[in-house]
Biopython code that builds the backbone (N, CA, C, O; Angstrom):
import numpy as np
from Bio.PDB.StructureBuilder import StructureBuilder

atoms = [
    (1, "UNK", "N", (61.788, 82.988, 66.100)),
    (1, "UNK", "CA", (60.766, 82.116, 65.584)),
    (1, "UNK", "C", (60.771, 82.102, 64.052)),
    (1, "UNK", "O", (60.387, 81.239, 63.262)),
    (2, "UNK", "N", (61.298, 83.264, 63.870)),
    (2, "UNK", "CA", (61.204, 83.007, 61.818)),
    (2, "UNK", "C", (62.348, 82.212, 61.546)),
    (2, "UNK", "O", (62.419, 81.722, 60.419)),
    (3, "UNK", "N", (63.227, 81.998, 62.332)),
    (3, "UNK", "CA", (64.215, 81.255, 61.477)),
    (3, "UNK", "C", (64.011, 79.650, 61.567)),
    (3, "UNK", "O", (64.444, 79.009, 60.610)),
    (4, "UNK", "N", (63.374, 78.917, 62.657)),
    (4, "UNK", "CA", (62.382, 78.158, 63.120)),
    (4, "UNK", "C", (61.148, 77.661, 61.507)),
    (4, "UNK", "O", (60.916, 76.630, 60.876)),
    (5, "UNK", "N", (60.779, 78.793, 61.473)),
    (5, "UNK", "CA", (59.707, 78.546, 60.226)),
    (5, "UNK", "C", (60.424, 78.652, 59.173)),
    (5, "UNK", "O", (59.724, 78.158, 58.289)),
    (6, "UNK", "N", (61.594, 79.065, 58.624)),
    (6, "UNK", "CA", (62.329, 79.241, 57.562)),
    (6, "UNK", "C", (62.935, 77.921, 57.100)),
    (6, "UNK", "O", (63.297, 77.553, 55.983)),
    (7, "UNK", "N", (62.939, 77.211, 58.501)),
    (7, "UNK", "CA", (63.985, 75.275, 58.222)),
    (7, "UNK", "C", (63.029, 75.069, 58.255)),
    (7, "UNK", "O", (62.917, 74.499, 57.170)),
    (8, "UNK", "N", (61.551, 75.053, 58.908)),
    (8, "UNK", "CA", (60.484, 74.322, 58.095)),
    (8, "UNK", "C", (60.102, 74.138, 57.249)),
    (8, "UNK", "O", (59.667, 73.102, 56.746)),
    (9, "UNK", "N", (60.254, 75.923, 56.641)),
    (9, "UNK", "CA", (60.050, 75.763, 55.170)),
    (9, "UNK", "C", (61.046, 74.435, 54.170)),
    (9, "UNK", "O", (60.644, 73.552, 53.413)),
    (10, "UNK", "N", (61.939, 74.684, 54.452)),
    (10, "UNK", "CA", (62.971, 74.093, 53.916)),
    (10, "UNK", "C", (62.929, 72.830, 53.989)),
    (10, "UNK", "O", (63.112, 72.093, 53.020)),
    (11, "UNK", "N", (62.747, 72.546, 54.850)),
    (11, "UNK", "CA", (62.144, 70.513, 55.527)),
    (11, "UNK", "C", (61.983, 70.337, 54.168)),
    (11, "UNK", "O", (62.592, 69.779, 53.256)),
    (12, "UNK", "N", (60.582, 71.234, 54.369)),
    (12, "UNK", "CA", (59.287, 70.785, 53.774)),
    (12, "UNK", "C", (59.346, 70.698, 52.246)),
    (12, "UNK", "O", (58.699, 69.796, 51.714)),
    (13, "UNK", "N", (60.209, 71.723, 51.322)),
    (13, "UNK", "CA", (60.378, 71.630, 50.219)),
    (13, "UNK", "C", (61.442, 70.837, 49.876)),
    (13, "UNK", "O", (61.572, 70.493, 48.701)),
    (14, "UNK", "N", (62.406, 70.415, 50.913)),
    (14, "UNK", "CA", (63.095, 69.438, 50.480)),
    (14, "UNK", "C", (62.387, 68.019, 50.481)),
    (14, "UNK", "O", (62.766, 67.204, 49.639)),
    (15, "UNK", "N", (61.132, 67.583, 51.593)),
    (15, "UNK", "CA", (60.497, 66.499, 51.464)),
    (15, "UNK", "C", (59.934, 66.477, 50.136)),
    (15, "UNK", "O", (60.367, 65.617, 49.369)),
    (16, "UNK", "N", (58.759, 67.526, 49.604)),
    (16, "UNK", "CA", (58.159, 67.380, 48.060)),
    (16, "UNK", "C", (59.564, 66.804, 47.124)),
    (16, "UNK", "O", (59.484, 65.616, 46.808)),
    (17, "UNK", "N", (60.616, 67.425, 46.741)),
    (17, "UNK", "CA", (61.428, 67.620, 45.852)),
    (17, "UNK", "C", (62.101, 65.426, 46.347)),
    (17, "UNK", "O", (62.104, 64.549, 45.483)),
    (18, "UNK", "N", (62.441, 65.232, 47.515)),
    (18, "UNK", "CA", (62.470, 63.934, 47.946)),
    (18, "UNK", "C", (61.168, 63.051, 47.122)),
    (18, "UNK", "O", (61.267, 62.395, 46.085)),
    (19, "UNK", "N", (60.243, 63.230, 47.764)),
    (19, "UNK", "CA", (59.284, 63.120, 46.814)),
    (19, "UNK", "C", (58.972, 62.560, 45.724)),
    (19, "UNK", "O", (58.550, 61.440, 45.433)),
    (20, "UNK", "N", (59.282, 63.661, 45.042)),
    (20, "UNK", "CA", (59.094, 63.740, 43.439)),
    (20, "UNK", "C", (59.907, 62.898, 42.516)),
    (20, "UNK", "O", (59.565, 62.329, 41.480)),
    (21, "UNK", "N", (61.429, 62.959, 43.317)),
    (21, "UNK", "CA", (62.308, 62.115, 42.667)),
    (21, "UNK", "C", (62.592, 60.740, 42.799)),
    (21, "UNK", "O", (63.301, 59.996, 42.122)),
    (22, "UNK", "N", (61.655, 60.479, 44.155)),
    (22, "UNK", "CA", (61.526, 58.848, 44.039)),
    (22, "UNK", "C", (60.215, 58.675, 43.396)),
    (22, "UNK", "O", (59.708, 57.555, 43.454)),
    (23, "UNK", "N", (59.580, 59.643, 42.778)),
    (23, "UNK", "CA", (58.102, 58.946, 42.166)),
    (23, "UNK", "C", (58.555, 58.463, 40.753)),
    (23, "UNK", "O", (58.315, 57.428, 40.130)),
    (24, "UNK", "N", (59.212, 59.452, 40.496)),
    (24, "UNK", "CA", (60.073, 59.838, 38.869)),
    (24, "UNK", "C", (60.711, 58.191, 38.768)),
    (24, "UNK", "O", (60.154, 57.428, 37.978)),
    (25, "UNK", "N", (61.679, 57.778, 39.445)),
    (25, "UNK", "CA", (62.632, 56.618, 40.078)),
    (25, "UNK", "C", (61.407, 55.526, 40.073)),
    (25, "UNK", "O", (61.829, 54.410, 39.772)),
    (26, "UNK", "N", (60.415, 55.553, 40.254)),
    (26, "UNK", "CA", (59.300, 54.632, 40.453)),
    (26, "UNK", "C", (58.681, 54.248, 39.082)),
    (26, "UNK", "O", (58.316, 53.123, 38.741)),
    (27, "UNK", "N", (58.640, 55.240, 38.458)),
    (27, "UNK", "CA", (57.521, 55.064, 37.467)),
    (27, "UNK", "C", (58.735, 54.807, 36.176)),
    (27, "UNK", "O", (58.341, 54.177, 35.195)),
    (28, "UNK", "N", (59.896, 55.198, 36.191)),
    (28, "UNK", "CA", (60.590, 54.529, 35.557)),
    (28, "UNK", "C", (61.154, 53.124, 35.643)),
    (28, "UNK", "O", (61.682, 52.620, 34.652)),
    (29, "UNK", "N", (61.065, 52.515, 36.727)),
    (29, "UNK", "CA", (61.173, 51.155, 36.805)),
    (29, "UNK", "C", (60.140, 50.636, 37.009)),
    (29, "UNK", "O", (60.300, 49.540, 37.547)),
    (30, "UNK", "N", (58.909, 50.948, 36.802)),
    (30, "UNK", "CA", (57.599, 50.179, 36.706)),
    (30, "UNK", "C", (57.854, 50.492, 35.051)),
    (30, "UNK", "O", (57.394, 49.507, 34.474)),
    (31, "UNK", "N", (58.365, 51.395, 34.098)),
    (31, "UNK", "CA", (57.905, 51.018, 32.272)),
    (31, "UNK", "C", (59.083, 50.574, 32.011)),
    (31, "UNK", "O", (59.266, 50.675, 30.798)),
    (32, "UNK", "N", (60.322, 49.960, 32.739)),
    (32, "UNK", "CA", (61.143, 49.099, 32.146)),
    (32, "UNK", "C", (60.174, 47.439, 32.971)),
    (32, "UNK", "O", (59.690, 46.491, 32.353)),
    (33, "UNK", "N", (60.194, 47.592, 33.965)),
    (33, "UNK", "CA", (59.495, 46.258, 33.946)),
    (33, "UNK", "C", (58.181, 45.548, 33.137)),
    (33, "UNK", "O", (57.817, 44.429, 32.776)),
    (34, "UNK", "N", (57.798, 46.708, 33.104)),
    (34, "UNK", "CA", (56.506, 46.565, 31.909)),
    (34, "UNK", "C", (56.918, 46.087, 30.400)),
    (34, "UNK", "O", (56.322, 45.322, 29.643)),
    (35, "UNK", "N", (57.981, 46.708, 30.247)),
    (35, "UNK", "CA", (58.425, 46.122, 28.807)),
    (35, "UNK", "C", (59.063, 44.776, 29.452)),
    (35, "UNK", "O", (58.387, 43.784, 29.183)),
    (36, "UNK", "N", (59.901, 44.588, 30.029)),
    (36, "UNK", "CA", (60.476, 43.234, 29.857)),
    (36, "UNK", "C", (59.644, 42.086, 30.004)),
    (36, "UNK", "O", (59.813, 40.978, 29.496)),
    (37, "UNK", "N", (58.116, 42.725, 31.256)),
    (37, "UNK", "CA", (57.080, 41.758, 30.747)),
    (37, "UNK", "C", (56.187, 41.529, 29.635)),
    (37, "UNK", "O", (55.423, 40.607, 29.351)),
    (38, "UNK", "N", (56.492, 42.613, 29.090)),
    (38, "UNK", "CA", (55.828, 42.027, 27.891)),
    (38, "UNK", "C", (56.458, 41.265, 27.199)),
    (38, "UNK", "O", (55.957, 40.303, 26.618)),
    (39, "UNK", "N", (57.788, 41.622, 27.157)),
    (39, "UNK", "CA", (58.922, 40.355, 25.969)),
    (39, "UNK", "C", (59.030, 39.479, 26.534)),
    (39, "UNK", "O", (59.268, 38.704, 25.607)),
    (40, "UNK", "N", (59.056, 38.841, 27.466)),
    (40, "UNK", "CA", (58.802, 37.578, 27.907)),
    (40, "UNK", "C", (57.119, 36.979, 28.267)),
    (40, "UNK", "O", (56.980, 35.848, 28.734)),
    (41, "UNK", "N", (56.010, 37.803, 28.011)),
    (41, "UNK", "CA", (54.917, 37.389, 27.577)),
    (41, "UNK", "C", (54.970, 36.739, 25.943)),
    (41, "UNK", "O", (54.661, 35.671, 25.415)),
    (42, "UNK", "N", (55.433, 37.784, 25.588)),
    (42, "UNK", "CA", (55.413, 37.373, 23.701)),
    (42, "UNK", "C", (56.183, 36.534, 23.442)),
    (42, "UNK", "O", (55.796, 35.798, 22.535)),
    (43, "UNK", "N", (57.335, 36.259, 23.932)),
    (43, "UNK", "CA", (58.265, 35.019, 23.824)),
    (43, "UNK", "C", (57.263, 33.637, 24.297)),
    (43, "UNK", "O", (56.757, 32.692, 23.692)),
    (44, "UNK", "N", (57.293, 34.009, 25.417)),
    (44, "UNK", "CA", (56.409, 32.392, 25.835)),
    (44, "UNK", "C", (55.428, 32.305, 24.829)),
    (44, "UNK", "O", (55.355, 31.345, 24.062)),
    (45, "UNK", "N", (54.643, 33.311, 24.805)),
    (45, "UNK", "CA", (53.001, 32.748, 24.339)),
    (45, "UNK", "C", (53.638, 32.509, 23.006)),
    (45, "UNK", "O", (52.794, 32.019, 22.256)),
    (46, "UNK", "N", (54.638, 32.641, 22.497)),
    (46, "UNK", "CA", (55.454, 31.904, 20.622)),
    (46, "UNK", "C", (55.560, 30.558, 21.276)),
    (46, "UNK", "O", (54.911, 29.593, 20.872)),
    (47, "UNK", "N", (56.536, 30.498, 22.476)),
    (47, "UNK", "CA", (57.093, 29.107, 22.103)),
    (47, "UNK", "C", (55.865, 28.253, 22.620)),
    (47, "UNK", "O", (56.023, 27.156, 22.084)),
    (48, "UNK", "N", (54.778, 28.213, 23.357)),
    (48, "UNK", "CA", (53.597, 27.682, 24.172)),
    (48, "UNK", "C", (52.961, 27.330, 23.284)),
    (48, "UNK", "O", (52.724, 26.180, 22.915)),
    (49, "UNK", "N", (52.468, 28.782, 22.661)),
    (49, "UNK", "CA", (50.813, 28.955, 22.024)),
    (49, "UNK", "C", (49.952, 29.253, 23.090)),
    (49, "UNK", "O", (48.863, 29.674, 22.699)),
    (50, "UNK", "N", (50.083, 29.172, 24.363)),
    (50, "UNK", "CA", (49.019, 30.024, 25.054)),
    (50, "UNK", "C", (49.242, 31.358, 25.459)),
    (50, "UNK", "O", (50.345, 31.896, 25.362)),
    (51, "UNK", "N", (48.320, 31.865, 25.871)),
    (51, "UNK", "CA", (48.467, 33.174, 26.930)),
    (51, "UNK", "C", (49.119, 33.000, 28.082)),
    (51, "UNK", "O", (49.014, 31.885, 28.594)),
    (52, "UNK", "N", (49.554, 33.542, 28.449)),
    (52, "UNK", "CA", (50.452, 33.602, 30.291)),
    (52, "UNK", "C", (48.589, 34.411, 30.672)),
    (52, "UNK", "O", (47.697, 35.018, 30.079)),
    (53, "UNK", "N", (48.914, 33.858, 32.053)),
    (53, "UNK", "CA", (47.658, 34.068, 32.817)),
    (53, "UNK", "C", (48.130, 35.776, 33.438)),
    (53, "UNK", "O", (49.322, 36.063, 33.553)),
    (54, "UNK", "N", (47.451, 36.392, 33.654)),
    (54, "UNK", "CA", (47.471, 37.429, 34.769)),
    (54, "UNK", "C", (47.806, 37.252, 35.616)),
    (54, "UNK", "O", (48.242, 38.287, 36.121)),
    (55, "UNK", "N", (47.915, 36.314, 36.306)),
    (55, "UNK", "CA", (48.314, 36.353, 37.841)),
    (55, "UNK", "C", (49.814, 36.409, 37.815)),
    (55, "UNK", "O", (50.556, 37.038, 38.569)),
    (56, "UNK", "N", (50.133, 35.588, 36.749)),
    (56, "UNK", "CA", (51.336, 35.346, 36.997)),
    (56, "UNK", "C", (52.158, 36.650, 36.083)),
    (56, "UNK", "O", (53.249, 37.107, 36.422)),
    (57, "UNK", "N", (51.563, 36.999, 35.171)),
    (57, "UNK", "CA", (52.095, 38.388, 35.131)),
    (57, "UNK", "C", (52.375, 39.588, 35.938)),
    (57, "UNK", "O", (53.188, 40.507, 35.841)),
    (58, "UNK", "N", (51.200, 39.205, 36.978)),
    (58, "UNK", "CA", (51.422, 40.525, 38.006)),
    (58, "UNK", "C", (52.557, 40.297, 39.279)),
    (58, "UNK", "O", (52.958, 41.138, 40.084)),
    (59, "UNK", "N", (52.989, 38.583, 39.136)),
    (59, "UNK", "CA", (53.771, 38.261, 39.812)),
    (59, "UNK", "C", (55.387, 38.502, 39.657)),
    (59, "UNK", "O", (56.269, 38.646, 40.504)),
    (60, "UNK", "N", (55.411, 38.485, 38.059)),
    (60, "UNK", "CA", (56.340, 38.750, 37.549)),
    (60, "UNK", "C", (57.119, 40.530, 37.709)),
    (60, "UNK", "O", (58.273, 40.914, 37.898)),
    (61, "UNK", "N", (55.803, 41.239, 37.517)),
    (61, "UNK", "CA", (55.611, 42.557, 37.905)),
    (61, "UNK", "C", (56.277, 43.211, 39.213)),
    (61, "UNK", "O", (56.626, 44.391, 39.174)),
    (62, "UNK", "N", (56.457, 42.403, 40.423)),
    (62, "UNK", "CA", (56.478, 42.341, 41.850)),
    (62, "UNK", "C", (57.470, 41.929, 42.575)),
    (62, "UNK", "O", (57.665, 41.987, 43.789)),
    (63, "UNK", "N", (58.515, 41.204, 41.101)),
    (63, "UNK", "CA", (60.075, 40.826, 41.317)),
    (63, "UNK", "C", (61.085, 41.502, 41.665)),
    (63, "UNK", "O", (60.890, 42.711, 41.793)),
    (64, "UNK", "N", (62.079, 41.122, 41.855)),
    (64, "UNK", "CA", (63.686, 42.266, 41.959)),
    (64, "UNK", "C", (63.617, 42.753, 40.638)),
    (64, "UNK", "O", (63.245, 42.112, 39.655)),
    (65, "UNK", "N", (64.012, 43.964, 40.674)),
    (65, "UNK", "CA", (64.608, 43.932, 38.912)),
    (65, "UNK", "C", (65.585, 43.532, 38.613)),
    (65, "UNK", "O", (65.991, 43.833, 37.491)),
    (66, "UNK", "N", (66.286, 42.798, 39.352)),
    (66, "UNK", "CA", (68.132, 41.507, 38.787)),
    (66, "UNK", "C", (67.189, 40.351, 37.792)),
    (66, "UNK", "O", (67.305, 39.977, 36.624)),
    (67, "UNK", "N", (66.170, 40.002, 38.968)),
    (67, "UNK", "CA", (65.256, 38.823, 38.032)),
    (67, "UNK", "C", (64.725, 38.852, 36.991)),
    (67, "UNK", "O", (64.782, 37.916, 36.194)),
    (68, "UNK", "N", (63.950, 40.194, 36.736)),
    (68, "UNK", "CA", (63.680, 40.623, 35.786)),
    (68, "UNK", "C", (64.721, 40.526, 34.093)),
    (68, "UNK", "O", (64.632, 39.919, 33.025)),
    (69, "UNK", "N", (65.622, 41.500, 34.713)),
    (69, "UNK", "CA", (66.831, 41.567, 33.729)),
    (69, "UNK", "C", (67.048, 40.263, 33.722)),
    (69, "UNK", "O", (66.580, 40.239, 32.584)),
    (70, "UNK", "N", (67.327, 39.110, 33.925)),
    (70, "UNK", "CA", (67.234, 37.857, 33.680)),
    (70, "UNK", "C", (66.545, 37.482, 32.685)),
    (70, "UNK", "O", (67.119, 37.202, 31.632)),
    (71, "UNK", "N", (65.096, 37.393, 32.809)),
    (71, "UNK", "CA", (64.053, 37.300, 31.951)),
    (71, "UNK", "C", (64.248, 37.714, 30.537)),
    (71, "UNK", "O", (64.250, 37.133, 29.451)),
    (72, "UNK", "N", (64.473, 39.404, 31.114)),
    (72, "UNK", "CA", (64.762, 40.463, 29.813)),
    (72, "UNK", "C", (65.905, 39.209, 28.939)),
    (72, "UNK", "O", (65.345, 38.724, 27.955)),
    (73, "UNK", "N", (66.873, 38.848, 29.102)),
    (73, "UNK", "CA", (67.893, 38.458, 28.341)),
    (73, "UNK", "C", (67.540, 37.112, 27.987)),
    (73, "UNK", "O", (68.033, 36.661, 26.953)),
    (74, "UNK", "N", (66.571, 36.210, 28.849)),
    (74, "UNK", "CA", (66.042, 35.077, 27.985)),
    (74, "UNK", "C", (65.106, 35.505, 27.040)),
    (74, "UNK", "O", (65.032, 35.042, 25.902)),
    (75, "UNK", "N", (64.204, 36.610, 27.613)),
    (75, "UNK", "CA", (63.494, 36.798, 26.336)),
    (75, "UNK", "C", (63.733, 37.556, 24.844)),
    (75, "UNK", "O", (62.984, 37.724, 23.882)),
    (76, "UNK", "N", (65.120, 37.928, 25.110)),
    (76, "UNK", "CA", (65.630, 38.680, 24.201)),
    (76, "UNK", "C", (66.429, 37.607, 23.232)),
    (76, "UNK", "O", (66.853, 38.117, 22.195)),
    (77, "UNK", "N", (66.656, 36.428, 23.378)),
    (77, "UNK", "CA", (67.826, 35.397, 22.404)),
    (77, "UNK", "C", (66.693, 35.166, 21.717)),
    (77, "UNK", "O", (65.495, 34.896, 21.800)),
    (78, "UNK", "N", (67.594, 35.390, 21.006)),
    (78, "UNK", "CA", (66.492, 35.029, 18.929)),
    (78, "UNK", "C", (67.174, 33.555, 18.824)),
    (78, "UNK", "O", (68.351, 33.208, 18.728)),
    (79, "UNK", "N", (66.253, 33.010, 18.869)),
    (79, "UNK", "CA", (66.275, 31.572, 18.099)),
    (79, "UNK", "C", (65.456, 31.247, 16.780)),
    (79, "UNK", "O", (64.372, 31.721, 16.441)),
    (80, "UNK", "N", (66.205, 30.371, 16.157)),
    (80, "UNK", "CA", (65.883, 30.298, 14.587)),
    (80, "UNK", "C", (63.933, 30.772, 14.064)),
    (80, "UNK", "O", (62.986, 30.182, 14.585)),
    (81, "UNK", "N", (63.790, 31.626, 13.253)),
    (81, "UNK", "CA", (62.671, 31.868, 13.041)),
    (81, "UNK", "C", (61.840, 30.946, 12.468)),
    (81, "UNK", "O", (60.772, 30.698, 13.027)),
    (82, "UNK", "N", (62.098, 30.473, 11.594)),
    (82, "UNK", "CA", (61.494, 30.019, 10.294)),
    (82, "UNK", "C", (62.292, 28.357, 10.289)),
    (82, "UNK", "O", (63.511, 28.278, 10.446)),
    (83, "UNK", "N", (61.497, 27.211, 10.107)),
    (83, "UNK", "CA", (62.166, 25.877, 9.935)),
    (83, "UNK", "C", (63.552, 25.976, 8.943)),
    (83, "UNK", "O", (63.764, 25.948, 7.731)),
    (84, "UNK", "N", (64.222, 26.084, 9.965)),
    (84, "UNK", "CA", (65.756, 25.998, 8.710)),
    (84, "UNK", "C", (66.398, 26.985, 8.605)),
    (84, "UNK", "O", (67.555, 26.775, 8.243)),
    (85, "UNK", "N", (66.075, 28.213, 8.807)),
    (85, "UNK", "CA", (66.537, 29.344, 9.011)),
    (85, "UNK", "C", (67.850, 29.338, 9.959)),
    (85, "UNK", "O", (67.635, 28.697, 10.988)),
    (86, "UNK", "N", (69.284, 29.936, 9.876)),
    (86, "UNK", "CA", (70.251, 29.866, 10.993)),
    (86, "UNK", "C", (69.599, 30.629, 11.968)),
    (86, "UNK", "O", (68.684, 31.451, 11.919)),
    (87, "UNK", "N", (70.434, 30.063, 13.058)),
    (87, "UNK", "CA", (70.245, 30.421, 14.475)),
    (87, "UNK", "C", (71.027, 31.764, 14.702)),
    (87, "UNK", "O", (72.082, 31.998, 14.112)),
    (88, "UNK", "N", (70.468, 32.596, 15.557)),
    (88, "UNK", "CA", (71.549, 33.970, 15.667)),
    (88, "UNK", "C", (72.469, 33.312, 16.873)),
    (88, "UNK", "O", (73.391, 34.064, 17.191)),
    (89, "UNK", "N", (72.428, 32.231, 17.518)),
    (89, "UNK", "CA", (73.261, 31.958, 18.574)),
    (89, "UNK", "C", (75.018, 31.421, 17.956)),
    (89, "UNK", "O", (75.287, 30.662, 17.025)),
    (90, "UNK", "N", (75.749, 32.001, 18.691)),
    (90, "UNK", "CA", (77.126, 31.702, 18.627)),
    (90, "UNK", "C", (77.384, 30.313, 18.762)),
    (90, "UNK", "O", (76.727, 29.719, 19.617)),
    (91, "UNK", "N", (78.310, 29.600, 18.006)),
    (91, "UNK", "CA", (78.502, 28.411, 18.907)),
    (91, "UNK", "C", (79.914, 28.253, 18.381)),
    (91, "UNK", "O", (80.297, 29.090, 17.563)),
    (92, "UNK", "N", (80.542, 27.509, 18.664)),
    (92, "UNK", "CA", (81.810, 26.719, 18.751)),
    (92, "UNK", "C", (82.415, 26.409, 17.359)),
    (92, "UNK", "O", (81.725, 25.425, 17.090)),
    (93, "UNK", "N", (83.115, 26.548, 16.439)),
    (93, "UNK", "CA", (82.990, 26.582, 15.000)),
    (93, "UNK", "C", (83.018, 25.210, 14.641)),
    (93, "UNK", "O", (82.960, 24.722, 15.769)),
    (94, "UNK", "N", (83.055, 24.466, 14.042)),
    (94, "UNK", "CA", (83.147, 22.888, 13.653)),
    (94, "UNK", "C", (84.757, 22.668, 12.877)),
    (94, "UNK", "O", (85.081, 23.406, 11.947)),
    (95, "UNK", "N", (85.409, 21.898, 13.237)),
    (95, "UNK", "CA", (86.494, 21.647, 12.099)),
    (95, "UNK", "C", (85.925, 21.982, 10.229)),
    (95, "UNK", "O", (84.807, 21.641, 9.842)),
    (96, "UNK", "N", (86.751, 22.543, 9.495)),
    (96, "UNK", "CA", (86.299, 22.068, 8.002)),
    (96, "UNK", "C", (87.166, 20.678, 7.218)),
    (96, "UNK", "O", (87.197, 20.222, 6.075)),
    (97, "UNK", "N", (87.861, 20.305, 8.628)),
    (97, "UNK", "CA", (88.734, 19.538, 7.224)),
    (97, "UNK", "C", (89.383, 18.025, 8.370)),
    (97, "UNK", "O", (89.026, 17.875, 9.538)),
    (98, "UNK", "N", (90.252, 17.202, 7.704)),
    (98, "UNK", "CA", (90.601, 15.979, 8.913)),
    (98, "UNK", "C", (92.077, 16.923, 9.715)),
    (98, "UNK", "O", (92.253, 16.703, 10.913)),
    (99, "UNK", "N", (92.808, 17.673, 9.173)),
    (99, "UNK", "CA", (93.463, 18.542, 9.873)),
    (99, "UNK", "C", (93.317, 19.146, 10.734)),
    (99, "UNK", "O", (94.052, 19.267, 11.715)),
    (100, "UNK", "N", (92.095, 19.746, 10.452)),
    (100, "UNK", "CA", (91.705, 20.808, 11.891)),
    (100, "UNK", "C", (91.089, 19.733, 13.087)),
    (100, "UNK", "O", (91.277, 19.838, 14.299)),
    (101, "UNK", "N", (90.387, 18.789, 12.460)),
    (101, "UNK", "CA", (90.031, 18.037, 13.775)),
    (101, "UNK", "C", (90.989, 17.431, 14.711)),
    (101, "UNK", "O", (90.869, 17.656, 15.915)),
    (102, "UNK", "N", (91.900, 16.705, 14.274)),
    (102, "UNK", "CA", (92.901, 16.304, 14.576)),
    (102, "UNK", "C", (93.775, 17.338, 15.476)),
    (102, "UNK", "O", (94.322, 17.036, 16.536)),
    (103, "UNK", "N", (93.810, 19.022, 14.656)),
    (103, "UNK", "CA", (94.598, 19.494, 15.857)),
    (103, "UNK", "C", (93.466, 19.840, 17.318)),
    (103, "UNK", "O", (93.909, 19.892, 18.466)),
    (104, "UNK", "N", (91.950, 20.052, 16.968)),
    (104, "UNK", "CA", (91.286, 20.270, 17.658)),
    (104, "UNK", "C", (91.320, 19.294, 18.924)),
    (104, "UNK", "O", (91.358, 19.634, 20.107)),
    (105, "UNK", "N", (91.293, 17.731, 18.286)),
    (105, "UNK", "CA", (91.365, 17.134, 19.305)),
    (105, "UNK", "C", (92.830, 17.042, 20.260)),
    (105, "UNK", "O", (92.922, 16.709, 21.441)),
    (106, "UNK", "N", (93.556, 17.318, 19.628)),
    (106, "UNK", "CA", (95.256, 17.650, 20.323)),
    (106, "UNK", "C", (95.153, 18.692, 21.396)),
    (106, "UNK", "O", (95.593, 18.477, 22.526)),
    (107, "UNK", "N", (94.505, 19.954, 21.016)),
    (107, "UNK", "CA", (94.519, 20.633, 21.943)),
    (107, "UNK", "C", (93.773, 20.130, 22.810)),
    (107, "UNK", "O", (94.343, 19.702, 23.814)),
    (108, "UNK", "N", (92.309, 20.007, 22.735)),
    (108, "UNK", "CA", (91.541, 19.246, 23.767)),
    (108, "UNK", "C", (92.099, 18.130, 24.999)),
    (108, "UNK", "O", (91.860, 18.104, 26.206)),
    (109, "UNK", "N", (93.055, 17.121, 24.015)),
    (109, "UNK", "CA", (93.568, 16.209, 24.975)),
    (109, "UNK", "C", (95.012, 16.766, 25.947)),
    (109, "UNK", "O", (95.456, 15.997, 26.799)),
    (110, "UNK", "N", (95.692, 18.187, 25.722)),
    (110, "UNK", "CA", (96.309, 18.858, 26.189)),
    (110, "UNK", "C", (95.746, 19.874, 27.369)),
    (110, "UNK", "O", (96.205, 20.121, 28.484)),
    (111, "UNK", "N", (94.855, 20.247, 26.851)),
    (111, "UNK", "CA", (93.712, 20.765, 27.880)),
    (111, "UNK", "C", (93.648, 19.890, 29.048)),
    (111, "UNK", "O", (94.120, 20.224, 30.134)),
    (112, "UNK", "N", (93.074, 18.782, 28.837)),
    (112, "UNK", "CA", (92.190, 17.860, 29.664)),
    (112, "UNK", "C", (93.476, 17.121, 30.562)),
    (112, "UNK", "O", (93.316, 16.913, 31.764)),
    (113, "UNK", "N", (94.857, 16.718, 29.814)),
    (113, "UNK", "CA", (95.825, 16.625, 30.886)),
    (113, "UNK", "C", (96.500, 17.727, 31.891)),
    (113, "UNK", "O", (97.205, 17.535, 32.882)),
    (114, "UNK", "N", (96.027, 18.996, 31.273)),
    (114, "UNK", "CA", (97.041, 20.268, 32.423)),
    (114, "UNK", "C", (96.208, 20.475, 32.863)),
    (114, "UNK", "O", (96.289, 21.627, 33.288)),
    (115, "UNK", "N", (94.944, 19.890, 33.171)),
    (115, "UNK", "CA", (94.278, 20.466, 34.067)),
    (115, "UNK", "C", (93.747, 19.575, 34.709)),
    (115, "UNK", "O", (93.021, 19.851, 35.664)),
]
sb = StructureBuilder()
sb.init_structure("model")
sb.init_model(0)
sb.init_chain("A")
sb.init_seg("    ")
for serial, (resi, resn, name, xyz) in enumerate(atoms, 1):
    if name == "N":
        sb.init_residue(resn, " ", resi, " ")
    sb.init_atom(name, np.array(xyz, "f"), 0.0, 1.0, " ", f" {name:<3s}", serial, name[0])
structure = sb.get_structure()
């Protein structure tokens, strides 16, 4: 019988320690979701001017975290601050000269036939 109560014991401290480490696992992905809702609270309510309602914050709250991380990365692109200010977004470089366009458009129309 003691060895009986000895794997109980054992169950049992392996259930707490089970436990503990999905609470740990919990409460760390409830303060990453918490931040990403907030950066996509503060993003919207810039580009809006209103508040996001509660409800829909707590909805947001209640997502996958893939969706989330979604969010996270729209709400993370910096777009131009200040009227006129550059954009931090990458884009496509522009020709500087009638040379470069010219080969730009060469490649393009080489592109667009091999494929």
């Amino acid at each position: 019988m003691t060895l009986e109560l000895a794997v109980a014991n054992v169950l049992e401290k392996l259930a707490v320690y089970v436990e503990s480490v999905q609470e740990e696992k919990n409460a760390s992905l409830r303060e990453q979701s918490t931040k990403v809702i907030e950066a996509v609270r503060q993003k919207l309510s810039s580009l809006t001017g209103e508040d996001i309602p509660e409800e829909v914050l707590n909805k947001l709250g209640e997502t996958d975290p893939e969706v989330l991380s979604v969010f996270n990365k729209l709400a993370a692109e910096d777009e131009s601050g200040e009227l006129g200010e550059p954009s931090q977004r990458k884009t496509a470089s522009a020709p500087l000269n009638k040379d470069e366009a010219a080969d730009m458009a060469g490649d393009d129309l080489v592109s667009f036939c091999v494929s």
